[in-house]
C-alpha positions as CSV (number, residue, x, y, z in Angstrom):
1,X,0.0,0.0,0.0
2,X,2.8,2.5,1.0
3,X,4.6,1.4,-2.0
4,X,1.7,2.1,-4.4
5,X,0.7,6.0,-2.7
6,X,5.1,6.2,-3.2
7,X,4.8,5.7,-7.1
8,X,1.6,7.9,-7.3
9,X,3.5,10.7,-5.9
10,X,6.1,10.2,-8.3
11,X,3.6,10.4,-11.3
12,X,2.0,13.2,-10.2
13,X,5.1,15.5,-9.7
14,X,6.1,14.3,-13.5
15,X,3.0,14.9,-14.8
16,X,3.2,18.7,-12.4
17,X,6.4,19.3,-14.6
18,X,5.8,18.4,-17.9
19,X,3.5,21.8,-17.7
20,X,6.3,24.3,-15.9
21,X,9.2,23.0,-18.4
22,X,6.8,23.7,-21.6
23,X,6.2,26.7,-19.7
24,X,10.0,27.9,-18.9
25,X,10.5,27.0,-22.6
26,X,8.0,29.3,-23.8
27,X,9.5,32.0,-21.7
28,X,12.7,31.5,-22.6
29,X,11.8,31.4,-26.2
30,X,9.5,34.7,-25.8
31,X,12.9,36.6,-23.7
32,X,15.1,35.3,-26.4
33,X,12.6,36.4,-29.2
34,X,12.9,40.2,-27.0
35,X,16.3,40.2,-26.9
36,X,17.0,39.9,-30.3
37,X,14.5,42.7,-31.1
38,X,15.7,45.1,-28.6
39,X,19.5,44.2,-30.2
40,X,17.8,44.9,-32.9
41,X,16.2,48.3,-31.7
42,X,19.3,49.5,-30.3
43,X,21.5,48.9,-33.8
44,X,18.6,50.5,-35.4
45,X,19.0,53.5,-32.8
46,X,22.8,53.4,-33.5
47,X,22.2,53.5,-37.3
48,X,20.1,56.5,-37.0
49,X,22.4,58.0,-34.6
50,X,25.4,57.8,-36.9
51,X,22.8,58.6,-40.0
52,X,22.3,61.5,-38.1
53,X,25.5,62.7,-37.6
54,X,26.7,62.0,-41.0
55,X,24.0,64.2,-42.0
56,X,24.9,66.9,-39.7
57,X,28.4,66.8,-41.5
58,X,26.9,67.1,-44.6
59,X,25.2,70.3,-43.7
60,X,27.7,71.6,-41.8
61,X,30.2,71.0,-45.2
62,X,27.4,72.3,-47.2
63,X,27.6,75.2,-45.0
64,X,30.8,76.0,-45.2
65,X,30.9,75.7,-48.9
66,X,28.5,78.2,-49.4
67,X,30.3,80.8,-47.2
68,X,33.1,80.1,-49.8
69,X,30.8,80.6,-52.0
70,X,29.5,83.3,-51.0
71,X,32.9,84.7,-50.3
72,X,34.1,84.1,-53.9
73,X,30.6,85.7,-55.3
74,X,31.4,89.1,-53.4
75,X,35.7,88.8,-54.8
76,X,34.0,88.4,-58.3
77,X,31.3,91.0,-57.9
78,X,34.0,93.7,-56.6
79,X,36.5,92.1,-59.6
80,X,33.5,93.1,-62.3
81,X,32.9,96.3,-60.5
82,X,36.1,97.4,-61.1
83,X,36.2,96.2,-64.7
84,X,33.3,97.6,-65.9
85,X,34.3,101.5,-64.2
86,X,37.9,100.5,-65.6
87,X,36.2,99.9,-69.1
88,X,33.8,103.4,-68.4
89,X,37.2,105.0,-67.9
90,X,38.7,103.8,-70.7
91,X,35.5,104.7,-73.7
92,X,35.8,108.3,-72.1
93,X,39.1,108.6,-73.1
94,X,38.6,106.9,-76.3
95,X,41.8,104.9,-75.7
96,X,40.4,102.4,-78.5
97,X,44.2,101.6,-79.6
98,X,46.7,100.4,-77.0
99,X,49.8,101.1,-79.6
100,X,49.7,103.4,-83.3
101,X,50.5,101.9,-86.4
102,X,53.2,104.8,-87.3
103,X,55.9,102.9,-86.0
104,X,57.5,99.2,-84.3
105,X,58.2,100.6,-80.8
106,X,61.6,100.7,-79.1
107,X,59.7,98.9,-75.9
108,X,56.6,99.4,-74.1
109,X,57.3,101.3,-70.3
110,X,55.8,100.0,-67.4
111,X,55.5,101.9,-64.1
112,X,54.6,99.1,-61.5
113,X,52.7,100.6,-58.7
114,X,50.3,99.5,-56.3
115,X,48.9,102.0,-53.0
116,X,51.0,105.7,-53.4
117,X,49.6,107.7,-55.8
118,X,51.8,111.0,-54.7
119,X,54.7,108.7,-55.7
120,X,52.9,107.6,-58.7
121,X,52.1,111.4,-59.9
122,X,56.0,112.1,-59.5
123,X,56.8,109.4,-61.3
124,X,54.4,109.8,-64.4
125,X,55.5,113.6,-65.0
126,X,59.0,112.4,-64.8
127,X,58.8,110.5,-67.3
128,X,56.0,112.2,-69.6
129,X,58.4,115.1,-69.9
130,X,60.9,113.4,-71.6
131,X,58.2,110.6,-73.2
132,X,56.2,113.0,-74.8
133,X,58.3,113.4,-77.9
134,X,59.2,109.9,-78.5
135,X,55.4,108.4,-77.4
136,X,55.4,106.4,-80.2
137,X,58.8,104.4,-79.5
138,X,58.0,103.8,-75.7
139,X,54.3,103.5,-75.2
140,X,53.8,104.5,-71.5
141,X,51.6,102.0,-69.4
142,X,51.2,101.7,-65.7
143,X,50.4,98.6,-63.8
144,X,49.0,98.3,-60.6
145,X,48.4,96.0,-58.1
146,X,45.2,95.6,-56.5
147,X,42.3,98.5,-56.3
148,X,43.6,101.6,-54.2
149,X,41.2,104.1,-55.9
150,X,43.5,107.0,-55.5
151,X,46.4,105.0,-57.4
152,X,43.5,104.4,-60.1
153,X,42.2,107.4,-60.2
154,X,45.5,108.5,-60.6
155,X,46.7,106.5,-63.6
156,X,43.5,107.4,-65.6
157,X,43.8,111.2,-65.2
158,X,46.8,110.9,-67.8
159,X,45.8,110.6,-71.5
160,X,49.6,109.7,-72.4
161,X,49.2,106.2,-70.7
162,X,47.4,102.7,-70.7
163,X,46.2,101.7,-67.5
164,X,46.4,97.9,-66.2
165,X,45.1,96.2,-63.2
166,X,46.1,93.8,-61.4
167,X,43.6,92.2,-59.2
168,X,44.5,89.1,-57.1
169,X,42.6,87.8,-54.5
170,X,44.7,84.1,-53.9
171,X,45.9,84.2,-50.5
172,X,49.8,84.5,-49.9
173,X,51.4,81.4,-48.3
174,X,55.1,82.6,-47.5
175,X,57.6,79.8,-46.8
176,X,59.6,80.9,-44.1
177,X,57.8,82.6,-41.1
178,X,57.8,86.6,-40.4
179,X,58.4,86.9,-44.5
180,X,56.3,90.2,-45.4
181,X,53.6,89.0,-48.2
182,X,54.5,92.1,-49.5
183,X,57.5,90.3,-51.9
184,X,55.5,87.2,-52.7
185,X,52.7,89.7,-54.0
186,X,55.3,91.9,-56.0
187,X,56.3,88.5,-57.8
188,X,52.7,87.9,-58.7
189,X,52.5,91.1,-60.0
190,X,55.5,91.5,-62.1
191,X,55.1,88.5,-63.9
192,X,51.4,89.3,-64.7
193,X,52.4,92.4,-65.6
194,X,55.6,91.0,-67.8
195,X,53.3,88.5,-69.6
196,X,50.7,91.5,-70.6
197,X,52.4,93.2,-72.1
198,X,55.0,90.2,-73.8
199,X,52.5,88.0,-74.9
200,X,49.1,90.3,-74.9
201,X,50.6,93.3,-76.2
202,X,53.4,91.1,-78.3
203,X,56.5,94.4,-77.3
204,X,59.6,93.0,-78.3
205,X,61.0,94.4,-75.4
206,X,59.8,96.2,-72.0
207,X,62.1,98.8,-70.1
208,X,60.1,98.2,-66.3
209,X,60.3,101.6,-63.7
210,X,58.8,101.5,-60.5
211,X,56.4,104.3,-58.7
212,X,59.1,106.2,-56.9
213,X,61.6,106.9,-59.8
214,X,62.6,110.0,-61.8
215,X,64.8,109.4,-65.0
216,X,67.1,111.3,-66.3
217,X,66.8,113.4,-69.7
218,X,68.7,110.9,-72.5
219,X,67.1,108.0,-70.7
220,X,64.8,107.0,-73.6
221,X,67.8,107.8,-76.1
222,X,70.1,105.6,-73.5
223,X,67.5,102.8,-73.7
224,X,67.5,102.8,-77.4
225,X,71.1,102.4,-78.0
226,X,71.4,99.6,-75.7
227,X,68.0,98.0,-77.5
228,X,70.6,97.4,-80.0
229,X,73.2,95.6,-77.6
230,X,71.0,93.5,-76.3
231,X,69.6,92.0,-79.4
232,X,73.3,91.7,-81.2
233,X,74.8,90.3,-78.2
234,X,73.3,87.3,-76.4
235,X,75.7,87.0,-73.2
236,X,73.6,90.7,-72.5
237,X,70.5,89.4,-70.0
238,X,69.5,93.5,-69.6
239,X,69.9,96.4,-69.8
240,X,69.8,98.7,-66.4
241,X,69.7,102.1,-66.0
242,X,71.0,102.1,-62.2
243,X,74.3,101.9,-60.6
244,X,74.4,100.7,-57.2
245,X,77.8,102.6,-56.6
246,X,76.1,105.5,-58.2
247,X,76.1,108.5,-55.6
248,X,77.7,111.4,-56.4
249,X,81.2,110.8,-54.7
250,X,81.7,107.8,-56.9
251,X,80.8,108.4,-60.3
252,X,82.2,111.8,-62.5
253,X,81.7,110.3,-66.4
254,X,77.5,110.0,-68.3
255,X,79.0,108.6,-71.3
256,X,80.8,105.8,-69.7
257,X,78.9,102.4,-69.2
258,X,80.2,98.8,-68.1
259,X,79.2,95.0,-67.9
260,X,78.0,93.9,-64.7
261,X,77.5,90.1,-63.6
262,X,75.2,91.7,-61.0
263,X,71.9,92.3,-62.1
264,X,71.0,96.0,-60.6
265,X,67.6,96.3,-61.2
266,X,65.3,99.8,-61.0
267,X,65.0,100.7,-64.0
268,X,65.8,98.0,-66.5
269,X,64.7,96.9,-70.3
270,X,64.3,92.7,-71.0
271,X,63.6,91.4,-74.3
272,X,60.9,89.1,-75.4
273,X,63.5,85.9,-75.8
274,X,64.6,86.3,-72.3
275,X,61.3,86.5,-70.5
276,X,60.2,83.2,-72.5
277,X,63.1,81.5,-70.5
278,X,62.4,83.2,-67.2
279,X,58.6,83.5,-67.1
280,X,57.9,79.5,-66.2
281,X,59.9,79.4,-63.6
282,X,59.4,82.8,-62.0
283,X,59.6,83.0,-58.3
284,X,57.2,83.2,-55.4
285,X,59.0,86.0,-54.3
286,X,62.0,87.9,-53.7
287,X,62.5,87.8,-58.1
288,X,65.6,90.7,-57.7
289,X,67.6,88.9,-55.7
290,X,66.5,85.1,-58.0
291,X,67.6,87.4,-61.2
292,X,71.1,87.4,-59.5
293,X,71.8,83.7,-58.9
294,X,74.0,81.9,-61.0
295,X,71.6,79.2,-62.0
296,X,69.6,82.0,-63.7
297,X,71.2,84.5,-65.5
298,X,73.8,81.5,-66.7
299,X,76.6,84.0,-66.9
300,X,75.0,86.3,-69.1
301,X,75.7,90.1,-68.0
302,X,74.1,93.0,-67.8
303,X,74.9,96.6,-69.0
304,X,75.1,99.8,-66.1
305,X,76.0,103.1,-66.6
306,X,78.1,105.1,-64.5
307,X,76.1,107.8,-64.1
308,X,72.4,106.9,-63.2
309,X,69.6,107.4,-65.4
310,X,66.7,106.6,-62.8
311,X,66.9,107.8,-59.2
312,X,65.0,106.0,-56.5
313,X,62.7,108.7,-54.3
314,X,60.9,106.3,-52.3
315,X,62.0,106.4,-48.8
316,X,58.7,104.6,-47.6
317,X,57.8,101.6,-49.4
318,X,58.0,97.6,-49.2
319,X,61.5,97.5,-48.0
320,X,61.0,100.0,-45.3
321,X,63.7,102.4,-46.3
322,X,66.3,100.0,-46.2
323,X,69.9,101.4,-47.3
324,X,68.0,104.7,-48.4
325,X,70.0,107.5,-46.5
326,X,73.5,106.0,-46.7
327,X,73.0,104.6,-50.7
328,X,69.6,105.7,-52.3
329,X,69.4,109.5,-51.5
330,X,72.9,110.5,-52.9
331,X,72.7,109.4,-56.2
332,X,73.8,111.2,-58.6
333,X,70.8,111.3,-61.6
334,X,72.4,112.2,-65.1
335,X,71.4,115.5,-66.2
336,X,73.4,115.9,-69.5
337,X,71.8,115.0,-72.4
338,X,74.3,112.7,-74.1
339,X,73.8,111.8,-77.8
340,X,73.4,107.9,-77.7
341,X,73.2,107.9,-81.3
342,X,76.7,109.1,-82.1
343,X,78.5,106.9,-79.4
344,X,80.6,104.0,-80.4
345,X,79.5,101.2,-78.1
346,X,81.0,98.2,-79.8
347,X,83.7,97.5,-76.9
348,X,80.6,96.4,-74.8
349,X,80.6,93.8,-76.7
350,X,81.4,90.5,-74.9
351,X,84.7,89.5,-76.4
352,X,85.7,93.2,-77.0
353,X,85.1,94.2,-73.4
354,X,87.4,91.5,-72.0
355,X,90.2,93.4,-73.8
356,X,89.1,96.8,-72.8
357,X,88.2,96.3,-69.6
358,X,91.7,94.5,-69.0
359,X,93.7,97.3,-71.1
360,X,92.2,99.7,-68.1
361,X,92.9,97.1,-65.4
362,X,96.9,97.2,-66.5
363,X,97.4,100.8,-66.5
364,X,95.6,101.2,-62.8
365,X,98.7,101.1,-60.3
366,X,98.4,98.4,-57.9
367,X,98.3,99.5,-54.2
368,X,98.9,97.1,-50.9
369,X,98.9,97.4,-47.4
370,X,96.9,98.0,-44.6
371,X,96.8,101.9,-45.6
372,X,95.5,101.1,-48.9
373,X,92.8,104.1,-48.9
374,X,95.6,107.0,-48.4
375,X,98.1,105.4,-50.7
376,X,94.7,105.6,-53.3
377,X,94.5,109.3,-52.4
378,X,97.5,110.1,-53.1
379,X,98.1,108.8,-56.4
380,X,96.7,110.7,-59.2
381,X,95.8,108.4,-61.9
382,X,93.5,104.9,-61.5
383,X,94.6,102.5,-58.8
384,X,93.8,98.8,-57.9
385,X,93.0,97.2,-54.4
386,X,93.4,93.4,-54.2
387,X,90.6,91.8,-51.7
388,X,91.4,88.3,-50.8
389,X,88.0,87.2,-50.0
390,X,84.3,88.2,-49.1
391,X,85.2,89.5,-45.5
392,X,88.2,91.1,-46.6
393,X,86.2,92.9,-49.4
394,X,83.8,94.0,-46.9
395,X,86.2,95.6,-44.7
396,X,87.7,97.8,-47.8
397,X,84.6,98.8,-49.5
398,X,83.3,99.7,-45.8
399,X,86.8,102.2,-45.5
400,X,85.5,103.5,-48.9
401,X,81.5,103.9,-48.2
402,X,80.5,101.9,-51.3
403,X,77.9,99.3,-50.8
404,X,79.5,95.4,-49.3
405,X,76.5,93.5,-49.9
406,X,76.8,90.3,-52.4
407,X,74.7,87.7,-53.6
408,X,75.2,84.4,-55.0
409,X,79.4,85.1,-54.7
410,X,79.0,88.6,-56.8
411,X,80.0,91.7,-54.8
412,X,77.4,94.4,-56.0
413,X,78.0,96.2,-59.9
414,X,81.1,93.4,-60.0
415,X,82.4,92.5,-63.3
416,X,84.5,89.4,-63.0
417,X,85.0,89.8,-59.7
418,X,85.8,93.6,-59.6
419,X,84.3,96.6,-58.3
420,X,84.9,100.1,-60.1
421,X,84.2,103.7,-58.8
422,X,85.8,106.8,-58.9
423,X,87.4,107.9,-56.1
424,X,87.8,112.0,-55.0
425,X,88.5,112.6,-58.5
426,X,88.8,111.3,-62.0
427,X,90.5,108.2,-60.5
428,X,89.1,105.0,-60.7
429,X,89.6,102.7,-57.9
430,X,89.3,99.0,-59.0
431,X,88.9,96.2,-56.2
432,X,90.0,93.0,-57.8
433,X,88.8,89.8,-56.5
434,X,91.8,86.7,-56.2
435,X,91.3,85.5,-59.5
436,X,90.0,88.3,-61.5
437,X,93.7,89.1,-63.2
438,X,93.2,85.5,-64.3
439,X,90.0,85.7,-65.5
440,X,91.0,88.7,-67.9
441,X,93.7,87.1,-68.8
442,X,96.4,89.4,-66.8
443,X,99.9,88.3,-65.6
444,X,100.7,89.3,-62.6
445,X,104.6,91.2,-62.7
């Protein structure tokens, strides 16, 4: 009997769980079946979340591009307002012809100016009273860069002139830091400028001033003469009408002139041929000092006169004044009117001014010795200095007051190495590099 009741109990608790273990299967299923959708809901919630985000980039990009946009709309709205008063300006004066048909200009002139129009107006009647009679050999234009309206204004007063503009709005990226983007911008504008009026206008040739110069009376005539030079004689990368040694104490002759493997720069004439070479490659910034390396002017030279034919007013400008008291303000600016057209300049020839140059270097008297500078004095005709190197140059052209800078190995207005000025009088004082007498081919005794 107690056996029997035993296996009841038995059956009955299996039968009790066959019901709970159905029903813990069920719920398991059913919190399985609600995990996987709330997995499910929060993937779906992260989706969205990185949907949205994406999205907010989008808009925020979006954004931003049409700020440039808008940005670039206003540049091009104040480029065309410009424009269309520039072209206004131009129908008034009826300028419908940039150059006449009378005659194949000498070179197109280009004053390069930018914000100093009081500059500028010295500059323009400079040059128009001396232009005005050759106009058609040197058609006058001025260049400027950006959109001062008082430079403009300026410019388009004058009916003896073509106005250019030069409006850039890139932004200026220098490469080294405290650079002014006040060179990097003069680049920019010089080759725009250079290309103009080369492949545009199609001058031959370009003689480029800047805003703060006067030029002397023969200047045009000057500029024509060496025109010839530099097309007959290929080792000639320009023609310049500045001397850097040019201040009054140093110079005494206007009809003398001299090769230069330094190129000096304000107030200079390229020709078309030459600015196809340099034009591709033209620098960033700082293009004065890139015209004097030796990897670009490839040992051509450039022609200077001894007397000036420009002379640089601007004390305030880019370069801050540099070197204007002690070098800039004495120059002496030629003011006799030398007839170009008469002189005899085949011994600036390359292989002719080797001999010539060297024929003056032999009847200098050579001069040594610490006291070099009274030894010069007191000798009446030419004299030459040796310098044994850069430092040593320095320190004798600092006794002297002529400039000591060099670039690229090449003392400033050096030919071969030398450096000619006159000295007190007539005298010319040559300081000759360690191998220059070799280089002209000149024995030592």
């Amino acid at each position: 009997m107690g056996k029997c009741c035993s296996c009841d109990y038995r059956y009955l608790l299996l039968i009790a769980a066959v019901p709970f273990i159905y029903i813990q299967m069920r719920l398991f299923v059913t919190q399985s079946r609600y995990a996987d959708q709330i997995a499910d809901a929060i993937e779906a919630e992260n989706q969205c979340t990185r949907q949205t985000r994406l999205l907010i980039d989008q808009i925020s990009l979006q954004k931003e591009r049409l700020l440039s946009l808008e940005e670039e709309k206003k540049r091009q709205d104040q480029e065309c307002r410009h424009l269309r008063a520039l072209v206004q300006d131009l129908e008034r004066k009826g300028l419908k012809k940039l150059v006449g048909d009378v005659q194949v200009p000498v070179a197109a002139v280009v004053v390069m100016a930018c914000n100093r129009a009081d500059y500028l107006e010295k500059t323009i009647k400079s040059i128009l009273k001396h232009q005005s009679s050759v106009a058609s050999k040197y058609p006058l234009f001025v260049s400027q860069d950006g959109s001062d309206p008082s430079v403009r204004s300026k410019a388009l007063s004058y009916d003896g002139l073509t106005y250019m503009q030069h409006l850039d709005y890139e932004p200026v990226h220098t490469e080294r830091p405290g650079e002014l983007i006040a060179y990097y911008k003069i680049a920019r504008h010089y080759k725009w400028a250079l290309d103009q009026l080369f492949y545009k206008h199609n001058f031959s040739r370009v003689i480029i001033l800047e805003d703060d110069m006067e030029i002397a009376p023969d200047f045009f005539d000057y500029f024509e003469a060496g025109a010839a030079l530099l097309d007959s004689d290929k080792t000639i990368m320009a023609i310049s009408s500045w001397n850097d040694n040019g201040q009054r104490q140093f110079v005494h002759d206007p009809y003398v002139l001299y090769r230069s493997d330094f190129f000096p720069g304000l107030g200079w004439m390229l020709s078309k041929s030459t600015w196809d070479e340099l034009s591709p490659k033209w620098p960033k910034a700082y293009w004065d000092d890139w015209l004097r390396l030796k990897e670009n002017h490839k040992g051509r030279q450039f022609i200077r006169p001894e007397v000036c034919r420009t002379y640089n007013f601007g004390e305030h400008g880019s370069s801050m004044g540099q070197f204007f008291r002690q070098y800039l303000e004495p120059i002496k600016l030629n003011d006799v009117k030398v007839n170009w057209k008469s002189m005899d300049l085949s011994y600036l020839v390359e292989d002719e001014y080797v001999k010539h140059f060297a024929d003056m270097l032999k009847k200098a008297t050579p001069v040594h010795g610490t006291d070099a500078i009274l030894k010069a004095y007191n000798i009446d005709g030419d004299v030459r200095i040796q310098y044994q190197d850069k430092s040593d140059f320095e320190r004798i052209a600092s006794q002297f007051g002529i400039f000591e800078e060099w670039k690229d190995g090449v003392p400033r207005t050096a030919y071969k190495g030398i450096v000619v000025f006159r000295y007190q009088t007539q005298r010319r004082v040559f300081l000759v590099g360690p191998d220059s007498l070799q280089q002209l081919g000149i024995k030592e005794a």
